[in-house]
C-alpha positions, 0 to 999 in steps of 0.5 A: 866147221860146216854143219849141216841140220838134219832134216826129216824126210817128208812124212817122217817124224824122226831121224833115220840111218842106212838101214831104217833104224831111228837113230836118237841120241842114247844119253839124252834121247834126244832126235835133234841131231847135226851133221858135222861135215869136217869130221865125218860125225852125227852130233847131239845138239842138246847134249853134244854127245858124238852119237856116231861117227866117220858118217858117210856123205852120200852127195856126189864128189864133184861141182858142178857151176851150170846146167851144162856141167851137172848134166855131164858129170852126173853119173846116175838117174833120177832120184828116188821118188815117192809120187810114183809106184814103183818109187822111180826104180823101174826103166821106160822103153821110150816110145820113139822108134829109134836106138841109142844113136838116134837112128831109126828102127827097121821096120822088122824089129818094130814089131818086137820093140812093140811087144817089149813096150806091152811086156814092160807095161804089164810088169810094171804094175803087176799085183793088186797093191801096186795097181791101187798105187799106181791109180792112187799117186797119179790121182794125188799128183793131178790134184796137186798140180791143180792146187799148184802144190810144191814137191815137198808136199806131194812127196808128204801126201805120197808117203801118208797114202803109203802108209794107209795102204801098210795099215789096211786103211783102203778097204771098204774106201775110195780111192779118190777120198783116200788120196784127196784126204792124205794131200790134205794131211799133207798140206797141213803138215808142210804148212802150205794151207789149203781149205777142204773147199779147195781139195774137194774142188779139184778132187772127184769127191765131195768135202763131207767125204773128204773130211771123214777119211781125213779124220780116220786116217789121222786117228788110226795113224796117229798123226798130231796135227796142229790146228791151221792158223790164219796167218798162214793164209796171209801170204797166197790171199795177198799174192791174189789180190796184188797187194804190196808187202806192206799190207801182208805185214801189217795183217800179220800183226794184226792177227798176232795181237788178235792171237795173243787176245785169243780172238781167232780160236773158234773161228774159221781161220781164212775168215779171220785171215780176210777179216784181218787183210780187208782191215791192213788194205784200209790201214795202208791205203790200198783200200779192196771191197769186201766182195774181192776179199772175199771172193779169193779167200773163199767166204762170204761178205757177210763173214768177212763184215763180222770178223773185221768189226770184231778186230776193230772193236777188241783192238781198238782199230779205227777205220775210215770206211 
């Protein structure tokens, strides 16, 4: 029996179905719920409950084993997405001059093709909501490509900034801030960390400004976000430093037994991460100095010399410097 989890889109909390309603389970309330694809049914994963049934799959009903075949048997355009304004919806004259068999264009009818290329400009983006998307998304895109952030996570940022516009949460904002604070939400909520020292340096604010719409627009939308841990730093800062995955894994155990010691709770985590990689290097013998640690996570030497004695010294870690 094929059963399939279900996720929830990016930036939603909950399960929907073909007309927006939430669906959860009506004996237990429950929202985790599974697909059942042999039986066509939504199921209950607490209570087994049949929640509803003869569910349609909306994938395509052929396979497809290359590129080749996929691009050839696939019927539709591209999927619907939220980094744009109008979600993808809309068609693009292309900018060559030629039609739908590659021949060129006379040079009476480029005029026209001209004036049609304006016309779609100026439909496209048309009222004031959809011109502050337009800007907005493509300002949330360029930071997230600097940042090299995944899909996932600017369709996140894109529905966070959605959902501040429906709530009246621009006015009397920037643009810019507004953007940069919902890719910061984002992050946290995909847990793919990025500091507001890394936001605020790819975006045209400054991290003060950040902070404060970050916070208000978590208040007024109601968004419970866990605090970051260190250990979700591990990974990029040890990538950064070339380090083996031995030395990842032995700092997450160090910041695991530092967590259940409750050593990292009112400490910067990315202080705490360095803290913990710097002592893994040592341990492992892939020795760094303290000012390359630093320099990748983005603290001081003197932080970093702070935290790791710390962890030596509640752990019982010995370190041959």
């Amino acid at each position: 029996m094929e059963v399939k989890k279900v996720e929830n889109p990016p930036g939603e909390e909950d399960f929907e179905d073909y007309d927006g309603v939430i669906i959860e389970c009506p004996e237990c309330g429950s929202h985790n719920l599974v697909q059942d694809y042999e039986r066509a049914e939504l199921v209950c994963d607490d209570c087994g409950l049949v929640v509803e049934e003869d569910f349609i799959d909306l994938g395509p009903e052929w396979r497809a084993f290359d590129a080749e075949q996929r691009t050839k048997r696939v019927r539709v355009g591209a999927p619907m997405t939220l980094t744009i304004h109008d979600k993808g919806l809309s068609t693009m004259i292309d900018w060559r001059n030629r039609d739908s068999y590659g021949k060129s264009i006379s040079s009476k009818n480029r005029a026209q093709l001209q004036r049609l290329r304006k016309w779609q400009r100026r439909i496209r983006v048309s009222t004031a909501t959809e011109r502050n998307l337009a800007f907005a998304l493509s300002e949330l895109d360029r930071m997230a490509s600097s940042l090299r952030l995944p899909k996932s996570v600017r369709e996140a940022g894109a529905m966070i900034y959605r959902r501040a516009v429906e709530n009246n949460l621009i006015r009397g904002r920037s643009i810019e801030g507004v953007a940069a604070a919902a890719l910061y939400v984002a992050c946290r909520q995909c847990n793919v960390p990025r500091t507001l020292d890394e936001i605020g340096s790819v975006s045209r604010v400054d991290r003060k400004e950040i902070g404060r719409t970050y916070r208000f627009i978590s208040r007024e939308l109601g968004l419970k976000l866990q605090p970051t841990s260190p250990i979700d730093y591990v990974p990029r800062f040890c990538s950064s430093l070339n380090l083996p995955g031995e030395v990842q894994s032995k700092a997450i155990e160090i910041l695991t037994q530092a967590g259940d010691k409750e050593l990292t709770g009112g400490r910067g985590p990315t202080g705490v991460s360095a803290a913990a990689i710097y002592i893994a290097s040592i341990i492992c013998g892939e020795r760094k100095t303290q000012r390359e640690v630093a320099e990748v996570a983005g603290v001081t030497e003197v932080t970093i010399r702070n935290r790791y004695k710390e962890l030596a010294e509640e752990l019982n870690i010995d370190i041959i410097l």
